[in-house]
C-alpha positions as CSV (number, residue, x, y, z in Angstrom):
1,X,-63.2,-7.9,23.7
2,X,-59.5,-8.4,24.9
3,X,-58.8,-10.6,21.5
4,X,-60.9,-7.7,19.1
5,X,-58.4,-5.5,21.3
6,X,-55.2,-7.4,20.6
7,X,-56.0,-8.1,16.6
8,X,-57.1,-4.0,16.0
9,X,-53.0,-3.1,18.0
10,X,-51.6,-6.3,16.0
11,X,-52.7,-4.9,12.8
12,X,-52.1,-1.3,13.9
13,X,-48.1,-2.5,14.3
14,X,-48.7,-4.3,10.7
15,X,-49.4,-1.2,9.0
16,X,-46.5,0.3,10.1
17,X,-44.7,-1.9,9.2
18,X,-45.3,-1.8,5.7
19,X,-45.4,1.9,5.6
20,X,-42.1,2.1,7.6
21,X,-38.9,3.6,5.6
22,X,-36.9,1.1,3.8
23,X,-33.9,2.7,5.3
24,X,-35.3,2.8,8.7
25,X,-36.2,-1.0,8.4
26,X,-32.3,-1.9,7.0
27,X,-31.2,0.2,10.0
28,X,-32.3,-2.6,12.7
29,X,-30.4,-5.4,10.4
30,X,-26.8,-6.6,11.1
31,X,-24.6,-4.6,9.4
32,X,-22.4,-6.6,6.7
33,X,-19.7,-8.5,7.6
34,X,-16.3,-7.2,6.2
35,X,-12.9,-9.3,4.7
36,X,-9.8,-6.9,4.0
37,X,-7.5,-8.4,2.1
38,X,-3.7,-6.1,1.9
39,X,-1.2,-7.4,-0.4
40,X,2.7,-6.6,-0.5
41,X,4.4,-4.5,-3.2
42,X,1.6,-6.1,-5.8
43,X,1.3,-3.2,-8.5
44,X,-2.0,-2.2,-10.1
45,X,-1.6,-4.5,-13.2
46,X,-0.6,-7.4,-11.3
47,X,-3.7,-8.9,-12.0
48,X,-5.0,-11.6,-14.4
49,X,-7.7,-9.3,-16.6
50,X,-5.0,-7.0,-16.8
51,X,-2.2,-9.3,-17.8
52,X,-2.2,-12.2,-20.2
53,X,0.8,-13.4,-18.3
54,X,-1.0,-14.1,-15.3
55,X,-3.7,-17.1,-13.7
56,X,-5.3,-14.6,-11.0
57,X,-8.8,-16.6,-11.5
58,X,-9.8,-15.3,-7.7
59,X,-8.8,-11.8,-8.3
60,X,-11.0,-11.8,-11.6
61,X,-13.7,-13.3,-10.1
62,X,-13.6,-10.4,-8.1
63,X,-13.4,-7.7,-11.3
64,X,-16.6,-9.8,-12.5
65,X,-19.0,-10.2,-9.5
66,X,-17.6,-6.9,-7.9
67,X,-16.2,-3.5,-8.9
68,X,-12.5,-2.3,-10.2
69,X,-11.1,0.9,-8.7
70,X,-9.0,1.2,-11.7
71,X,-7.2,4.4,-10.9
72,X,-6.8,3.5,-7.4
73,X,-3.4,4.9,-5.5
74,X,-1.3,5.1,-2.5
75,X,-0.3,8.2,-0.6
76,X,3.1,7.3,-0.4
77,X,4.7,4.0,-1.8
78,X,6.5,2.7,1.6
79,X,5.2,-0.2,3.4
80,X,4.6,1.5,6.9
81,X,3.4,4.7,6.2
82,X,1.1,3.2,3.6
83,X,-0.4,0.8,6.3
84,X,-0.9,3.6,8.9
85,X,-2.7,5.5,6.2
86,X,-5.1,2.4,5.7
87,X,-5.0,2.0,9.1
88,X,-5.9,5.9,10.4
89,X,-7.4,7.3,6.9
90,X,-4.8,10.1,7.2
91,X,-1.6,11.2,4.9
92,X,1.8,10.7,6.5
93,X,2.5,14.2,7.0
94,X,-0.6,14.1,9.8
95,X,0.1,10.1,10.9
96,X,3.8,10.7,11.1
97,X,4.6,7.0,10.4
98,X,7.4,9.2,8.1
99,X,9.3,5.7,7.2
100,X,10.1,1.7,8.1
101,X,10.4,2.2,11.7
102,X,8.3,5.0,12.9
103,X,5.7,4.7,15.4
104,X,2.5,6.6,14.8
105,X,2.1,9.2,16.7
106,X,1.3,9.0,20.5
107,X,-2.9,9.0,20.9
108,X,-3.7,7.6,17.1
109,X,-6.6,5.7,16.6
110,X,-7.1,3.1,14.0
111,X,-9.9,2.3,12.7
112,X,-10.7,-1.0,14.0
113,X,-11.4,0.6,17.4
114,X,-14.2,2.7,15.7
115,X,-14.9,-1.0,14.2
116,X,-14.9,-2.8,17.6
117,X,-17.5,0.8,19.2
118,X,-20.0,-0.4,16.3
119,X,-20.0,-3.9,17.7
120,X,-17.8,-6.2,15.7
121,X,-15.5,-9.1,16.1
122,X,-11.9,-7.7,14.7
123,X,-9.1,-9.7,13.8
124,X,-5.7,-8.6,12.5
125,X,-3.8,-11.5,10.7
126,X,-0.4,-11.2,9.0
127,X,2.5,-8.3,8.4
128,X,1.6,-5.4,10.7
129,X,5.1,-3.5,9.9
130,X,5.1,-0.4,12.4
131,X,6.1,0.7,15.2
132,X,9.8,0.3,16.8
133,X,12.3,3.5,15.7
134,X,14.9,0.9,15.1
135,X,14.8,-3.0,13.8
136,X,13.2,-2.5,10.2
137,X,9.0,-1.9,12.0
138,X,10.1,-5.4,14.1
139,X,7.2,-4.8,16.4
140,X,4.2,-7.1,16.6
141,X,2.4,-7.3,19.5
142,X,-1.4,-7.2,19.4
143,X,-2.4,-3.6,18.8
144,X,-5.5,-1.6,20.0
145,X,-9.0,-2.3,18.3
146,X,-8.2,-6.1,17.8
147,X,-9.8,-9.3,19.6
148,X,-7.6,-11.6,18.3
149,X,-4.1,-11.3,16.9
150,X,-1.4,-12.8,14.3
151,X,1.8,-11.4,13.1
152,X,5.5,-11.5,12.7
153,X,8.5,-8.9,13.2
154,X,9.2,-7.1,10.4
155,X,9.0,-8.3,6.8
156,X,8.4,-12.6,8.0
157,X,9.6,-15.1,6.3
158,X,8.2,-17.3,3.4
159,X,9.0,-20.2,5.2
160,X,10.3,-21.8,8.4
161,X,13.9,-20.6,9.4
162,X,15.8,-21.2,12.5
163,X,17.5,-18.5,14.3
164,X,21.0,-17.9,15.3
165,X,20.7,-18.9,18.6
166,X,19.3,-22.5,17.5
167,X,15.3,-21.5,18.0
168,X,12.9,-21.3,15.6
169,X,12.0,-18.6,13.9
170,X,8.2,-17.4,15.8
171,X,4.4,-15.7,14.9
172,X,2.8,-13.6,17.6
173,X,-0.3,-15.4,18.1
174,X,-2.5,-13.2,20.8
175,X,0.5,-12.4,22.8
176,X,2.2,-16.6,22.4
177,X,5.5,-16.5,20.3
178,X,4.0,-20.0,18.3
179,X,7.1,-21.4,15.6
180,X,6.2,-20.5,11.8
181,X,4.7,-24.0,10.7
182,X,4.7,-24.0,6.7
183,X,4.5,-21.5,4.0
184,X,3.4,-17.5,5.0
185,X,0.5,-17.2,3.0
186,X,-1.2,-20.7,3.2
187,X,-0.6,-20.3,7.2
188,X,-1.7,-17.0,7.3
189,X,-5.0,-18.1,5.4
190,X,-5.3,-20.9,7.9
191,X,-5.7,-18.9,10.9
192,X,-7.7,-16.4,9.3
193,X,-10.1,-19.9,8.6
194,X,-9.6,-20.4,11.9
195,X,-11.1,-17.8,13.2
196,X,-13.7,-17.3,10.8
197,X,-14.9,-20.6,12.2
198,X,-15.1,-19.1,15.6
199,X,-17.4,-16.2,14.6
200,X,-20.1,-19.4,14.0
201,X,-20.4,-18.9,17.9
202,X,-21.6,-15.4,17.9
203,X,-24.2,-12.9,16.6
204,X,-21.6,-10.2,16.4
205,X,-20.8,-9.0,12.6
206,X,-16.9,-9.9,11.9
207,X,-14.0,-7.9,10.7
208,X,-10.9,-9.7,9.3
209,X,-7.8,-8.0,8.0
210,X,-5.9,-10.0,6.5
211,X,-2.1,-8.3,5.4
212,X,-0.2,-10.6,3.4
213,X,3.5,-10.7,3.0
214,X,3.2,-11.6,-0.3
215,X,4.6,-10.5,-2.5
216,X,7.4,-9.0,-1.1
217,X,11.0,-9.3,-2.3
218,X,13.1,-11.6,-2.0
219,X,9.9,-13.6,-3.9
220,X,9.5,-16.9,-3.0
221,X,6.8,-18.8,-4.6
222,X,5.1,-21.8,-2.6
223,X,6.4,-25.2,-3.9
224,X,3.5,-26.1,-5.8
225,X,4.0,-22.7,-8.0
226,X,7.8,-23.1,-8.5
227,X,7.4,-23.7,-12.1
228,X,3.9,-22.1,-13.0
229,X,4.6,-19.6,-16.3
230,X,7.4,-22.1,-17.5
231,X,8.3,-20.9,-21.1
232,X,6.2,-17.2,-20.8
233,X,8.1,-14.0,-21.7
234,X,8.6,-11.3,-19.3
235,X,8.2,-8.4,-21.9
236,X,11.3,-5.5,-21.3
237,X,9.3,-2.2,-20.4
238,X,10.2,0.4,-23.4
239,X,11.4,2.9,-20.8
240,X,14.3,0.8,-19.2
241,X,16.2,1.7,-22.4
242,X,19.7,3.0,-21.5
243,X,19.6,6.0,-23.9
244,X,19.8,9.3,-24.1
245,X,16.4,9.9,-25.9
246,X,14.8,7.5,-22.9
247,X,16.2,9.9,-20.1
248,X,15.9,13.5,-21.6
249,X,14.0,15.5,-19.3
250,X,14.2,12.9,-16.5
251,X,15.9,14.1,-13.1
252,X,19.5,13.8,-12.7
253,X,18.6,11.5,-9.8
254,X,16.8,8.8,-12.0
255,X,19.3,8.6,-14.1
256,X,21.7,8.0,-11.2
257,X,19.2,5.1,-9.7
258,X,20.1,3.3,-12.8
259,X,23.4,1.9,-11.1
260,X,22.6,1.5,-7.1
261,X,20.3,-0.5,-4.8
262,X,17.2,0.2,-6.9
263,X,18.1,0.5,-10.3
264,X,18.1,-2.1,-13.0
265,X,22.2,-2.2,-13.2
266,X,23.1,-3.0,-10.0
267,X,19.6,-4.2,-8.2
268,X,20.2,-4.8,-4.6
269,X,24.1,-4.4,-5.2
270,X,24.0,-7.8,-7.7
271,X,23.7,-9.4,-11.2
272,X,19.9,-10.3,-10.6
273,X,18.3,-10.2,-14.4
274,X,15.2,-8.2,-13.4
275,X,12.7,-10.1,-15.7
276,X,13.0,-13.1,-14.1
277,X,12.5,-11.3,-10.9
278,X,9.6,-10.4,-11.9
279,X,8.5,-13.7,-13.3
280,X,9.3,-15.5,-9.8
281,X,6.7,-12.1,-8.3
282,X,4.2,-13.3,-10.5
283,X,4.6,-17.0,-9.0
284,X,4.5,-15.8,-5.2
285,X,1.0,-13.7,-6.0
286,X,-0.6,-17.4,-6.8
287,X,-0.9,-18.2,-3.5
288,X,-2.3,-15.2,-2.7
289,X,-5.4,-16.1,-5.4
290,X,-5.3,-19.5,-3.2
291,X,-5.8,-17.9,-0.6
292,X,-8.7,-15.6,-2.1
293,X,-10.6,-18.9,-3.2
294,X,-10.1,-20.5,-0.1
295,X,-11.8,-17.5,1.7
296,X,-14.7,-17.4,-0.8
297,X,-15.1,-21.2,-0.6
298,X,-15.5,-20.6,3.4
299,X,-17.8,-17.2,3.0
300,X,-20.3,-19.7,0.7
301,X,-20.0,-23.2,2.3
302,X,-21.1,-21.0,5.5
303,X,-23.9,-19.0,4.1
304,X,-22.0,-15.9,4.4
305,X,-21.0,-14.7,0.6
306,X,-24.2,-12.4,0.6
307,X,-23.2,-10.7,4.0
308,X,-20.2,-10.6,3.3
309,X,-17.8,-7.7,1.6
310,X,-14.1,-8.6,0.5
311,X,-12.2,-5.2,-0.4
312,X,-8.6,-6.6,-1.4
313,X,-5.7,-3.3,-2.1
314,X,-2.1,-3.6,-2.2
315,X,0.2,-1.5,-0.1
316,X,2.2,-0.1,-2.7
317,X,3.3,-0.9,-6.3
318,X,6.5,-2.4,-7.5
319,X,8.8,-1.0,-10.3
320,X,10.5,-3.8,-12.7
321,X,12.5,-1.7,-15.1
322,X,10.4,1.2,-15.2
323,X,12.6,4.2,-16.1
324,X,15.5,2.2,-15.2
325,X,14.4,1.8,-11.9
326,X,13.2,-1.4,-9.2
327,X,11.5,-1.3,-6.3
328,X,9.2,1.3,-5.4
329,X,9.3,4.6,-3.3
330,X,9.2,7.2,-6.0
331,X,5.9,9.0,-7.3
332,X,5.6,6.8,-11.1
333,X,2.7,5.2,-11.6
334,X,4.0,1.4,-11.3
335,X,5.4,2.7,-7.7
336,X,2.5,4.4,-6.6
337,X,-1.0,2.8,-8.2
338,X,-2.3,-0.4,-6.7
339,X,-5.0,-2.9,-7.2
340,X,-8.5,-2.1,-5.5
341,X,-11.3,-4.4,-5.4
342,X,-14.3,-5.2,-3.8
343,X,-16.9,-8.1,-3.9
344,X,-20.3,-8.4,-1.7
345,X,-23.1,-10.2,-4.1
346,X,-26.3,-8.3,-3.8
347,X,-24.7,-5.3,-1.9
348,X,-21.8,-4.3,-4.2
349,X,-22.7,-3.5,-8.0
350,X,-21.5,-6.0,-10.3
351,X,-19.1,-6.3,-13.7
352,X,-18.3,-2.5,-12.6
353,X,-15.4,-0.2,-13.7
354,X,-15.0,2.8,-11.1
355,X,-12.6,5.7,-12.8
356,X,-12.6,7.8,-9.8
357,X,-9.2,8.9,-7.9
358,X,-9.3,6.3,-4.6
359,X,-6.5,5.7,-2.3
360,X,-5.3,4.4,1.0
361,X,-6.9,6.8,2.8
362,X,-10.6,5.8,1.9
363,X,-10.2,2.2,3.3
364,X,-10.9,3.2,7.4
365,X,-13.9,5.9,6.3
366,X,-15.3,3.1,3.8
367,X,-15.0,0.5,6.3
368,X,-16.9,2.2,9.3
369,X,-19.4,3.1,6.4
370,X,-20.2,-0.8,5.5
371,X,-20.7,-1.0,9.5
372,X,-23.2,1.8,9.3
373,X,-21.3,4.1,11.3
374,X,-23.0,7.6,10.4
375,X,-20.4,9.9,11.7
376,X,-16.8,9.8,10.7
377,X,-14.1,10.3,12.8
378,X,-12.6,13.8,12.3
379,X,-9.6,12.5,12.1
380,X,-10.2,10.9,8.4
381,X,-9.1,12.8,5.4
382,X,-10.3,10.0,2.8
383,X,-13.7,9.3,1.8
384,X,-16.0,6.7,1.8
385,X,-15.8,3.6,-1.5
386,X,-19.0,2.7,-0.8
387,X,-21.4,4.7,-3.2
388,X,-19.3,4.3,-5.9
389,X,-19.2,0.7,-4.9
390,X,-23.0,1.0,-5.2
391,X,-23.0,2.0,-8.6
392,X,-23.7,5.7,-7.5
393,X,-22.3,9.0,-8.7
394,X,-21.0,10.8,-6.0
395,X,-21.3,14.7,-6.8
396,X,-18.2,16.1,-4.8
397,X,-15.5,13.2,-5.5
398,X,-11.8,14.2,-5.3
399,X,-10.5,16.1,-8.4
400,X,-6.5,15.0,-7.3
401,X,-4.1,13.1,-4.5
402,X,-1.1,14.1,-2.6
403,X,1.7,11.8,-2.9
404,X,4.5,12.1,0.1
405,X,7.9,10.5,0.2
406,X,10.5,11.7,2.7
407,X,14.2,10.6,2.3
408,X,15.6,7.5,3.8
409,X,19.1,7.4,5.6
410,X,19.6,4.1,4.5
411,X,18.5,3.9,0.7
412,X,19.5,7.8,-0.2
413,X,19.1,7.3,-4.0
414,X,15.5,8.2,-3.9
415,X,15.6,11.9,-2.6
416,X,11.9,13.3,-0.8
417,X,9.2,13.4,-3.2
418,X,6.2,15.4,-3.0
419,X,3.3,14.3,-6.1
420,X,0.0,15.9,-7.4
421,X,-1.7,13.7,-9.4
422,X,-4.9,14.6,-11.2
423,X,-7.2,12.6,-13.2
424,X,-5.0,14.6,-16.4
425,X,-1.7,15.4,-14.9
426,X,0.8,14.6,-12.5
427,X,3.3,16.9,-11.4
428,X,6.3,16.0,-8.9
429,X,8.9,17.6,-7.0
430,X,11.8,17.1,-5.0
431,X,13.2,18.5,-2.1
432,X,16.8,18.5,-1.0
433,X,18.1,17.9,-4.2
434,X,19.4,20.1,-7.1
435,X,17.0,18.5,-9.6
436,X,14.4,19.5,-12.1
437,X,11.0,18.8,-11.7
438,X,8.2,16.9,-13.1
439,X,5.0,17.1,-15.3
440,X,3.0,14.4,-17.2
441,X,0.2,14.6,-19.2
442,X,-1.2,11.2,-17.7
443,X,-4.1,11.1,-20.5
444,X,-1.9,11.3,-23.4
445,X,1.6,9.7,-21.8
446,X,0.7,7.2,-19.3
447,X,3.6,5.7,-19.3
448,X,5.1,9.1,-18.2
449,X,8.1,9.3,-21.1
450,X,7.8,13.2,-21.8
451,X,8.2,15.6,-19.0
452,X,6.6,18.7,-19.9
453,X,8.0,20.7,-16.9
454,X,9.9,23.1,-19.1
455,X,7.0,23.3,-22.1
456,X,6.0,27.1,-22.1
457,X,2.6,26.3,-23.3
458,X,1.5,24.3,-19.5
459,X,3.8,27.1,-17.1
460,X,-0.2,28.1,-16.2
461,X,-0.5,24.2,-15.4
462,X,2.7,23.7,-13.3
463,X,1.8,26.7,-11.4
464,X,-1.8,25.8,-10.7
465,X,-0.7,22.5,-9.6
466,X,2.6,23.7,-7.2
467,X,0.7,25.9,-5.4
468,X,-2.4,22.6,-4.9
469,X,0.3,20.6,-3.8
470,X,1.5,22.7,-1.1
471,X,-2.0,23.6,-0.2
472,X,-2.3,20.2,1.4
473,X,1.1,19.7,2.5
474,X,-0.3,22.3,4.7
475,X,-3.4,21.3,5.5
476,X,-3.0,19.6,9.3
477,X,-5.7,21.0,11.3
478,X,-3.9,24.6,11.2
479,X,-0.4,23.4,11.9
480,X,2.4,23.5,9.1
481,X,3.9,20.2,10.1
482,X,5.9,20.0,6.8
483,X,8.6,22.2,7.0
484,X,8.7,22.8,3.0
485,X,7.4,26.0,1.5
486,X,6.1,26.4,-2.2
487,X,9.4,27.6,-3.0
488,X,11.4,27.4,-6.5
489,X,14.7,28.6,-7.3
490,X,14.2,29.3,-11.2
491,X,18.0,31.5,-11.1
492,X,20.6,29.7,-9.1
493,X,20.2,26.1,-11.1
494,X,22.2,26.7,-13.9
495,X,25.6,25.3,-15.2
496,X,28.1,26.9,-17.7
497,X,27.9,24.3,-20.7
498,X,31.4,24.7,-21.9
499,X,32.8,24.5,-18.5
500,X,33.7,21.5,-15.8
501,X,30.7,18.3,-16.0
502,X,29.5,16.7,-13.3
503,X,31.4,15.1,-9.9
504,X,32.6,11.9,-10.3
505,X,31.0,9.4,-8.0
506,X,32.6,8.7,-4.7
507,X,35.6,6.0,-5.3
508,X,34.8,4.4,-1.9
509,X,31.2,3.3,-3.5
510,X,32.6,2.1,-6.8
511,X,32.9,-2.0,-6.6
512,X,33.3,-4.9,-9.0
513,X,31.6,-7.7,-8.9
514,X,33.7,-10.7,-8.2
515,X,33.5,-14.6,-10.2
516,X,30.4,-15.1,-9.1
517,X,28.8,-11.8,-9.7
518,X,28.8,-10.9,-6.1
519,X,29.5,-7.9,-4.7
520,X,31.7,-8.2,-1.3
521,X,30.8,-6.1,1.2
522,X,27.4,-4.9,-0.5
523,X,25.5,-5.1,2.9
524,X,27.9,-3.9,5.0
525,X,26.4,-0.4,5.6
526,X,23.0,-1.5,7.3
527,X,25.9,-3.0,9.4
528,X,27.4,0.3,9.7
529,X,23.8,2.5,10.4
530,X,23.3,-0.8,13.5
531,X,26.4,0.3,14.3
532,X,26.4,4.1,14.2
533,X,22.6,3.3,16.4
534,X,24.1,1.9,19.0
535,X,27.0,4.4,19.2
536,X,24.4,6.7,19.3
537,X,23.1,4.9,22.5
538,X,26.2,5.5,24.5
539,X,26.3,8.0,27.0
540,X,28.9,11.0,25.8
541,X,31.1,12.1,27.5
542,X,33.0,15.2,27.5
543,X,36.2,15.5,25.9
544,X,39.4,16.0,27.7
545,X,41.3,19.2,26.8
């Protein structure tokens, strides 16, 4: 009787079992395990599908077993506030990492403590670029919501350097200063190995973040890629042109760009030829596909490459000529649009080409989503990848993105930009400049050559967009953190034609290079700002009448 008993419960528990929800089933599963891979400065066609220059064969793997965010973007085109947008799912306005060296602001969460509440393994490897107010984001000491911990002050190094004082140049390795062994990236990748062979030990799903320093300027490839794209052609972009049909309708300040830190004429105060700049970028993003394969090769050796999702996303973009212009910062679309992929093999859909606006701000909300996290922080202001990952339509997608700039002290050519961009148009303004603005049909103009700003026929457009743009400069849980209004001066911009032209630029900031191209002197004012800090330190006293 007790057995008849135990067989009727036994297939009692079998029945509901089979008529059980799917969903409810998936529920008691490990969630998948999750690779994030951040890359430095690499613009959104710095990839092999979309350049015949380039051997990306990792990165395409990824477009073909995975899914292409092809209009993905950044909310502002600056290493650290780009990072703490990843990192909080918030815009800078709300973060308040505002530049280089900014903290976030006192009680911010990231993400990866949300990660570590759902039950996961976390590990941050690489740049981590926030945090002190002065030494260029030289913090890296193991930050909240991470078990184990790998980075560098400030930008790193590509390789081994020594010091002034004799000692060698040194990683943060949980708390340990350990000496920089061999090239970033392939040492990077190795403890991210590292600890992936660790995970072995536990039941726990893993999180790895791994944020390259590749590729940022000064490029260095590793050895082994020194001479990759011998004999290719860095194609000139048609809007470097130095003529007045290339700049009409452009801001004064572009124009002025040309000749200064970040403009093709005088990059980084030197003769540097831009193109082959660009060709030695394209050698330092190889070892990042290394890298790639070598994390794949571990993810299927291990049994892991169908629990496993790899989202890789680059900071920001990088400009090579563009409008006259290097670097990044400003709202264009090399500057501000970045790779996005992601790759998970029976999870993610496959061969796909998402069109949808995405951004920085959807990584954290996307994230906690893989881990099965049902309720999002309130804090996040992005949305979840992961349907459209799926192959789904997702009804109530974003319609635009707010792009945020704010002024730096020590490269003031780029004044504070403020962006709108749309899946048709971009418009972008400035503040704390006498300049015009922008508009761009981005269907029709991609390459953003004909500002429309002052075209009677879109004034409904530009109006409709302004007052969008403002609308979420304001949005901050009630509080008008951005001290800019939706403002315009349309009357007190003009100049008398016939009359006196523009200033002439400072002669104090007018130099020649010498024999060997150099400019003398060219780096003396971050001297001068270390300086002016630590004046700034001294106690004042009052002055003696």
């Amino acid at each position: 009787m007790q057995y008849r008993g135990f067989m009727r419960h036994l297939s009692y528990l079998f029945t509901l079992l089979l008529l059980m929800p799917a969903g409810f089933a998936l529920a008691a599963t490990k969630p998948a395990n999750v690779i994030f891979v951040l890359t430095d400065d690499q613009r959104y066609d710095e990839l092999g599908f979309m350049n015949p220059v380039l051997d990306t064969p990792n990165m395409d793997k990824m477009a073909n077993e995975g899914v292409h965010f092809k209009n993905a973007f950044v909310t502002t085109a600056l290493c650290s506030p780009s990072r703490a947008s990843i990192l909080t799912g918030q815009y800078m306005h709300n973060h308040g990492v505002v530049d280089n060296n900014a903290p976030p602001k006192e009680g911010t969460t990231f993400f990866s403590s949300y990660l570590k509440e759902a039950g996961y393994n976390t590990a941050f490897v690489g740049k981590w670029h926030m945090g002190e107010s002065r030494g260029h984001g030289a913090k890296d000491a193991p930050q909240p919501g991470f078990d184990h911990w790998v980075s560098f002050p400030g930008q790193g190094n590509y390789y081994p350097t020594t010091l002034a004082n004799g000692e060698p140049y040194t990683l943060n390795v949980d708390g340990e200063r350990v000496p920089q062994k061999g090239y970033i990236t392939d040492e990077l990748t190795d403890y991210s190995i590292d600890w992936l062979e660790q995970q072995k030990k536990s039941d726990k799903p893993f999180f790895l973040y791994l944020s390259h320093k590749a590729v940022h300027a000064d490029f260095q490839p590793a050895e082994r890629h020194e001479n990759q794209y011998q004999g290719k052609e860095i194609p000139v972009p048609s809007s470097q042109a130095d003529t007045e049909e290339n700049y009409e309708g452009k801001p004064l300040w572009v124009k002025n760009q040309r000749n200064s830190w970040h403009g093709v004429d005088f990059p980084y105060h030197s003769t540097l030829d831009v193109q082959s700049y660009k060709m030695q970028y394209h050698r330092a993003l190889s070892a990042v596909d290394d890298s790639l394969g070598r994390i794949f090769q571990w993810l299927e050796k291990n049994g892991h490459d169908k629990d496993t999702i790899v989202v890789l996303m680059g900071d920001n973009g990088f400009m090579f000529g563009e409008h006259g212009l290097i670097d990044k910062r400003n709202a264009y679309e090399e500057s501000m649009r970045v790779p996005l992929l992601v790759r998970g093999p029976g999870i993610i859909a496959e061969k796909s080409v998402v069109h949808e606006i995405a951004a920085n701000i959807d990584i954290a909300p996307t994230i906690l989503d893989i881990a099965g996290v049902k309720k999002q922080p309130q804090q996040f202001e992005g949305q979840s990848l992961l349907p459209l990952a799926k192959g789904k339509k997702v009804a109530q997608w974003r319609s635009e993105l707010l792009y945020e700039y704010y002024w730096e002290f020590n490269y003031p050519s780029t004044p504070t930009t403020f962006a709108l961009r749309t899946d048709d148009y971009k418009f972008i303004t400035y503040h704390g400049v006498w300049d015009t603005e922008e508009l761009y049909d981005i269907k029709n103009d991609p390459q953003e050559m004909h500002n429309l700003i002052n075209d009677e026929s879109y004034l409904s457009i530009v109006a409709n967009l302004r007052s969008r743009l403002f609308a979420k400069l304001e949005d901050n849980n009630g509080q008008h953190a951005v001290p800019y209004t939706e403002r315009f001066s349309s009357g007190a911009v003009l100049r008398e034609a016939t009359r006196s032209k523009e200033a002439t630029f400072p002669a104090q900031w007018l130099k020649v290079p010498n024999e060997k191209g150099d400019i003398p002197g060219s780096r003396d004012f971050m001297q001068t700002d270390e300086k002016r800090a630590s004046m700034s330190k001294v106690e004042q006293k009052p002055i003696k009448k």
